[in-house]
ZATORZA-602563 format. One record per residue (C-alpha): residue number from 1; residue in three letters; x, y, z. Coordinates in steps of 0.2 Angstrom, whole numbers. Each point is the difference from the previous one (the first is absolute). Last residue first. Layout:
  seq  type     xx     yy     zz
  NUM   ALA      X      Y      Z
...
//
This chain:
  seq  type     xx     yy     zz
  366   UNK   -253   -123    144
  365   UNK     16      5     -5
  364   UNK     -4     19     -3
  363   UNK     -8     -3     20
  362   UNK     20     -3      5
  361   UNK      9     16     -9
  360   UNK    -15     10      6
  359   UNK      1     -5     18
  358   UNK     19      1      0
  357   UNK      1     19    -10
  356   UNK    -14      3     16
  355   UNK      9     -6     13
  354   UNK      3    -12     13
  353   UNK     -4    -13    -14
  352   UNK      6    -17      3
  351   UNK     -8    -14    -10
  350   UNK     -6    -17      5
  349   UNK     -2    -10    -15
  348   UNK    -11    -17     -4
  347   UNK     -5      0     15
  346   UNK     -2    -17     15
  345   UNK     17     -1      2
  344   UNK      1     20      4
  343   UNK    -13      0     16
  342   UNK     12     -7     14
  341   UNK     14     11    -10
  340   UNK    -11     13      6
  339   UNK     -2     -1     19
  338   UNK      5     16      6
  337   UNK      0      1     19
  336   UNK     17      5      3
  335   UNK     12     -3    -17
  334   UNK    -10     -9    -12
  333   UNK      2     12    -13
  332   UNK      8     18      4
  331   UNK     16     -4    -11
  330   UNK    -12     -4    -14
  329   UNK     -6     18      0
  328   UNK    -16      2      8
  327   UNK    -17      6    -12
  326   UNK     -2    -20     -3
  325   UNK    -11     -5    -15
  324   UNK     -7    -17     -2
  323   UNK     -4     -8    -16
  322   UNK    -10    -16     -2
  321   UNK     -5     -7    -17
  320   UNK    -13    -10     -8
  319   UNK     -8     -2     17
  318   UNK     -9    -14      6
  317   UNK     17    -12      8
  316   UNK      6     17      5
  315   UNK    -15      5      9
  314   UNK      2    -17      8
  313   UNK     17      3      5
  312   UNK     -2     17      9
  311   UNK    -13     -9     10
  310   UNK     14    -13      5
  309   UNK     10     15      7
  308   UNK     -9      4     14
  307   UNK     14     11      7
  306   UNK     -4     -2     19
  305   UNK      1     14      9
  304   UNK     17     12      2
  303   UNK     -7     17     -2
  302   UNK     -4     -4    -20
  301   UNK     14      9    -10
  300   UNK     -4     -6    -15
  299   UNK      3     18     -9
  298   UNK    -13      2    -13
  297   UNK    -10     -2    -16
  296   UNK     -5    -16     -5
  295   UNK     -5     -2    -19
  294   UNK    -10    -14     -7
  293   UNK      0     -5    -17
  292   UNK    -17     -9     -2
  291   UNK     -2     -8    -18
  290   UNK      2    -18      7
  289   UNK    -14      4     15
  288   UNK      1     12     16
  287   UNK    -19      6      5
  286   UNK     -6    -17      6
  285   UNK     12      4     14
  284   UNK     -8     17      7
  283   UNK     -6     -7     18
  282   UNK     11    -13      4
  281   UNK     16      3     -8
  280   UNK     -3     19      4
  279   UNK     -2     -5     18
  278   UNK     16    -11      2
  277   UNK     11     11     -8
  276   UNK     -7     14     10
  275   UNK      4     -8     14
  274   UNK     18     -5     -5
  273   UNK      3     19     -6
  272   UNK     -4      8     18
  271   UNK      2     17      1
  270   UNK     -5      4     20
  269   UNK    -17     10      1
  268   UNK     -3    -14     12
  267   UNK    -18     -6      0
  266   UNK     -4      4    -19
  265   UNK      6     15    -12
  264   UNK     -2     -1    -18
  263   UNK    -17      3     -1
  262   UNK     -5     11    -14
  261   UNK     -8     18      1
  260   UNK     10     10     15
  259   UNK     17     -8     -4
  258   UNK     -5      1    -20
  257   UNK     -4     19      0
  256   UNK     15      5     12
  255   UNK     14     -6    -13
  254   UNK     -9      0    -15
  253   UNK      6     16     -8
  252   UNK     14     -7    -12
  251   UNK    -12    -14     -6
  250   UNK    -10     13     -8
  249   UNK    -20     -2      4
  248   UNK    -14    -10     -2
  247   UNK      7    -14    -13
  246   UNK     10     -3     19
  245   UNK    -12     -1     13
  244   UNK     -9    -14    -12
  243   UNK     17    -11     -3
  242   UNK      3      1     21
  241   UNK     -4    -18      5
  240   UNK      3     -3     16
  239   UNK     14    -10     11
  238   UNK      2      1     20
  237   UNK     17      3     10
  236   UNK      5     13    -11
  235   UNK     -7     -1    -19
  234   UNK     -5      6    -16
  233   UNK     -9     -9    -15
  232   UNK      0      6    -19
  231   UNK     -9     -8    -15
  230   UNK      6      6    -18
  229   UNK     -5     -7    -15
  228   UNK      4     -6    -18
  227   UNK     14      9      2
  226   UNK      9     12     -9
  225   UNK    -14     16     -2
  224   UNK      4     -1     18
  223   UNK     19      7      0
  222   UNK     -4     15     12
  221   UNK    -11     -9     13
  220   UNK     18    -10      3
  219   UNK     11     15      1
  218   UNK    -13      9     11
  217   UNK     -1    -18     12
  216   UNK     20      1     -1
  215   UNK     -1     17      8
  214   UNK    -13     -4     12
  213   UNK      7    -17      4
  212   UNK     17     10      6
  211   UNK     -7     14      8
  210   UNK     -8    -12     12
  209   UNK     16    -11      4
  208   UNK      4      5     16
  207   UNK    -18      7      6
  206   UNK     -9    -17     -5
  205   UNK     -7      0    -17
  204   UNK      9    -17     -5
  203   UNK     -6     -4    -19
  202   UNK     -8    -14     -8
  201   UNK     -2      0    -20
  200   UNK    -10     -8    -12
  199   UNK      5      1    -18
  198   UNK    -12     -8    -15
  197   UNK     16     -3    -13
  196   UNK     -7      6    -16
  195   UNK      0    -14    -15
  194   UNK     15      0    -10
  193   UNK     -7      0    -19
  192   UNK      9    -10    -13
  191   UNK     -3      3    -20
  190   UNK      2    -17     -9
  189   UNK     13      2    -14
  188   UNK      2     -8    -17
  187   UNK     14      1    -11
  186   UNK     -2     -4    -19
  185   UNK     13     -6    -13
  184   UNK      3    -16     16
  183   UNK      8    -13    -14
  182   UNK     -6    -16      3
  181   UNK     -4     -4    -20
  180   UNK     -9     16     -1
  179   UNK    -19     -5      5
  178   UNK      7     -9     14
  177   UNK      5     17      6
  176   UNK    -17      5      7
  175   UNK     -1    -16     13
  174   UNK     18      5      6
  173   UNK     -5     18      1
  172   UNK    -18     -4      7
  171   UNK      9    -11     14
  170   UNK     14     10      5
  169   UNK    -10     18      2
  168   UNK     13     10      7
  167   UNK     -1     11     14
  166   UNK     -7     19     -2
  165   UNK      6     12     12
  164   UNK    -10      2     15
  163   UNK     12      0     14
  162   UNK     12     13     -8
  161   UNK    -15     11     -1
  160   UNK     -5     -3     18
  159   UNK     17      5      6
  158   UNK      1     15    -10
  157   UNK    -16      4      9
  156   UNK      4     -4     16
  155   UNK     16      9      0
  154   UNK    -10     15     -5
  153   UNK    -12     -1     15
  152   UNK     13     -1     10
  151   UNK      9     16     -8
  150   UNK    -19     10      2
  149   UNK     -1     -8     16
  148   UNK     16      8      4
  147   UNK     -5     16     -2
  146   UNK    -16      0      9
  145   UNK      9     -6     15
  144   UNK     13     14      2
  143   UNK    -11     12     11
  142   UNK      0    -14     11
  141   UNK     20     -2      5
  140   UNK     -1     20      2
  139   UNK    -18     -1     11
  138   UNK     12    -12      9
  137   UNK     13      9      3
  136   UNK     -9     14      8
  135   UNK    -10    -10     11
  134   UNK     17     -9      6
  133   UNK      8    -17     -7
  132   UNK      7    -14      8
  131   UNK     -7    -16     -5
  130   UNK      0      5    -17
  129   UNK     15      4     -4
  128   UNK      4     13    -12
  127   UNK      7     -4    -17
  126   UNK    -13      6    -10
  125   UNK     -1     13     10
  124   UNK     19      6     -2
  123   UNK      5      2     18
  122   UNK      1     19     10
  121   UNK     11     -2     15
  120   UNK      4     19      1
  119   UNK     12     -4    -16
  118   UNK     -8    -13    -11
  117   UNK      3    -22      3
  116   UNK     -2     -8    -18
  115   UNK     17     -7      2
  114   UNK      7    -10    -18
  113   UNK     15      6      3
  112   UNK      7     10    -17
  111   UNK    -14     -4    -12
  110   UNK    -14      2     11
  109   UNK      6     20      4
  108   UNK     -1      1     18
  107   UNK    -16      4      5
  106   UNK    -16     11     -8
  105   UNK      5     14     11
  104   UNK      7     10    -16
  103   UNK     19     -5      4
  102   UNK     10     11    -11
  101   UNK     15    -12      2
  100   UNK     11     17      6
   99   UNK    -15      7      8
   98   UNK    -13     11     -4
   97   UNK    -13     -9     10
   96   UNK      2     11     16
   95   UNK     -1     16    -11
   94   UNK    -18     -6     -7
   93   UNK      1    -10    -17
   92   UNK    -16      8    -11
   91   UNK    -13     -9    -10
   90   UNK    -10     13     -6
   89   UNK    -15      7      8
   88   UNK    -15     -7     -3
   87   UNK    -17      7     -9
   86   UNK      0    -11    -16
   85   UNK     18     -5     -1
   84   UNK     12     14      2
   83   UNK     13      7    -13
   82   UNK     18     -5      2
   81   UNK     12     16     -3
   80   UNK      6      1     18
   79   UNK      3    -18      0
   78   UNK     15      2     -9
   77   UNK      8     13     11
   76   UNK     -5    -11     16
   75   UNK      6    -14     -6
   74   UNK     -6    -15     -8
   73   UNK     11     -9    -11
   72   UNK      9     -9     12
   71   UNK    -13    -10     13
   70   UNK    -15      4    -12
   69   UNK      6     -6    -17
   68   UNK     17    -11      3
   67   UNK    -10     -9     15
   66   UNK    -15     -3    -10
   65   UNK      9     -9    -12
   64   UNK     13     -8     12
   63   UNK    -16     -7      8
   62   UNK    -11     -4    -14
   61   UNK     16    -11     -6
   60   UNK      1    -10     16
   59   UNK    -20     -1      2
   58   UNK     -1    -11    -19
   57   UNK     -1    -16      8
   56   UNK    -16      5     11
   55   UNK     -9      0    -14
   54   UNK    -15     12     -4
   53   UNK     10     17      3
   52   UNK     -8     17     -5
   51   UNK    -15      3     11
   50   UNK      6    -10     16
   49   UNK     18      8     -3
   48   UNK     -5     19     -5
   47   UNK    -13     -1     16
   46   UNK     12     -8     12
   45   UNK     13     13     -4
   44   UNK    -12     16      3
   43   UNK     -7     -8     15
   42   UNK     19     -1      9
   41   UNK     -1     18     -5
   40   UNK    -16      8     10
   39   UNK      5     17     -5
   38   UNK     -5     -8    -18
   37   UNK    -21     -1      8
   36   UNK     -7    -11     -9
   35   UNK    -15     -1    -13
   34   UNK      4      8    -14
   33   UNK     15    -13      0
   32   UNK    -11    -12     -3
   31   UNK     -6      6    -14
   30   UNK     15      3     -8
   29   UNK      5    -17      3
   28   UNK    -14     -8     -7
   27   UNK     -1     10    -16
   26   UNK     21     -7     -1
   25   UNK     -8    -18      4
   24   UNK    -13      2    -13
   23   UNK     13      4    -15
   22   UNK      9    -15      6
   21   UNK     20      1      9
   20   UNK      9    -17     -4
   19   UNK     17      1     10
   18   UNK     14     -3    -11
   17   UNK     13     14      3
   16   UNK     -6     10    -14
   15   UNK    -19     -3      8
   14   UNK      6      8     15
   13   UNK      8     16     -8
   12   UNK    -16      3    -11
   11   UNK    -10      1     15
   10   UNK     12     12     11
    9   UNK      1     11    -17
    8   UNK    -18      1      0
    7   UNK     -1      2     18
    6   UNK     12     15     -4
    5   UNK    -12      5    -11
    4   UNK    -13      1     12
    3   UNK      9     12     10
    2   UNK      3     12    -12
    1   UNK     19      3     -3
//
């Protein structure tokens, strides 16, 4: 059978066990998998699921889906008659991977264990921690960012059409039905319109949480047509506004380009969250008013100095909302120097997202 119609069959299979599958996410898919190397197989799972799946409630029955098509049905004899996709081979199982579970290197089948962990130590990169990640892995974890912007942005979108539905017109209906002895014969509807957030985000760029703010910055820049607008400041023992260095490049490549361009690094070089707290309250403050979200991204691990907390809580006080996002799992969180539950009172969430399923589960929420 031609590959692409066993995609087809694999499409129709996942819609027959509920999963909504669009025309555009099927184009999306195939494009994506244009664009991936299949001998990297953890990637080849990541890209079906962050094409094909838009709610997390539905990852069970993707799993036994995808298990019964490319964990049993492929084997060497069938695959032999798969034609290639633009100039790739097809996807082949190696000898090692020939196994009894045919384990493709894409982890423990997620409806048996629920283990992304790969043979050779290989994780799903969706799932791959960020705090401990190689070069490799993180040009894995990157490569899937377009993708799930494009399921980001479609949340946002749904989200904004559930937002703006018309709401009923009490008075002009009530007013109307006097007309008819009391009885409302005609409905009438005023159309609402959520205005755009304006989002400002701060973000840690110091070596431990670097890749991090890079990767939520992307997602960020990504989802602009959104917001009313975006203003971005980064930070390690000093605070500076970064919105121009980023509408100048990709978020992704910023590392070097805003250490050597923005001053983030004062008299210690030492991450310090209750001084910057400080310095943005007194320098950028009349930037926060009741239409600011402000995101914080970062680890609050702040080399035990003072917390400054009370700086924290007048941002609150101007803010229309405060969300901060932690790359440490909560296990992680105020042990040693962190000092995060010092910062939570003063948010309206605090969300952990050691990995890139995390961070796009908790920035859909925003």
């Amino acid at each position: 059978m031609p590959l692409l119609h066993y995609l087809q069959a694999f499409f129709s299979e996942l819609r027959r066990q509920g999963i909504p599958v669009t025309t555009s996410q099927v184009r999306d898919c195939c494009q994506a998998l244009l664009l991936i190397d299949w001998s990297q197989r953890d990637c080849f799972y990541a890209t079906l699921f962050a094409t094909l799946v838009k709610d997390y409630s539905y990852r069970k029955a993707f799993d036994e889906v995808f298990q019964r098509f490319f964990l049993e049905y492929l084997s060497p004899g069938n695959l032999g008659h798969f034609v290639t996709v633009g100039a790739r081979e097809p996807f082949r199982p190696n000898e090692e991977t020939a196994v009894s579970d045919y384990d493709l290197g894409m982890g423990t089948p997620m409806g048996r264990s629920g283990s992304s962990q790969a043979p050779g130590g290989l994780k799903n990169p969706l799932e791959q921690d960020f705090g401990r990640v190689t070069a490799e892995e993180l040009a894995r974890i990157e490569a899937l960012v377009p993708l799930l912007a494009r399921r980001l942005a479609a949340k946002f979108i749904k989200k904004r059409r559930r937002n703006d539905q018309n709401q009923l017109d009490f008075r002009r209906t009530i007013r109307n039905s006097m007309s008819s002895g009391g009885i409302p014969l005609n409905i009438f509807t005023v159309r609402r319109f959520r205005e755009k957030p304006v989002i400002l985000t701060i973000c840690d760029v110091s070596g431990s949480v670097m890749n991090f703010s890079c990767i939520a910055l992307a997602l960020i820049a990504s989802l602009e047509r959104f917001f009313q607008h975006i203003e971005s400041y980064a930070f390690i023992d000093e605070v500076s506004d970064i919105t121009g260095l980023l509408l100048s490049g990709n978020p992704l490549n910023f590392r070097g380009h805003v250490l050597r361009h923005a001053r983030v690094v004062g008299a210690t070089g030492y991450t310090n969250y209750g001084r910057m707290l400080a310095e943005f309250n007194q320098r950028f403050r009349q930037r926060v008013n009741r239409k600011t979200t402000v995101l914080i991204f970062g680890d609050a691990r702040n080399n035990w100095q003072e917390n400054e907390k009370g700086a924290l809580q007048e941002i609150k006080k101007q803010a229309k909302k405060v969300c901060w996002f932690n790359p440490e799992p909560k296990s992680l969180w105020s042990s040693g120097d962190s000092i995060i539950h010092d910062y939570a009172p003063y948010c309206d969430t605090v969300f952990a997202c050691p990995n890139l399923l995390m961070l796009e589960k908790a920035l859909g929420k925003v």
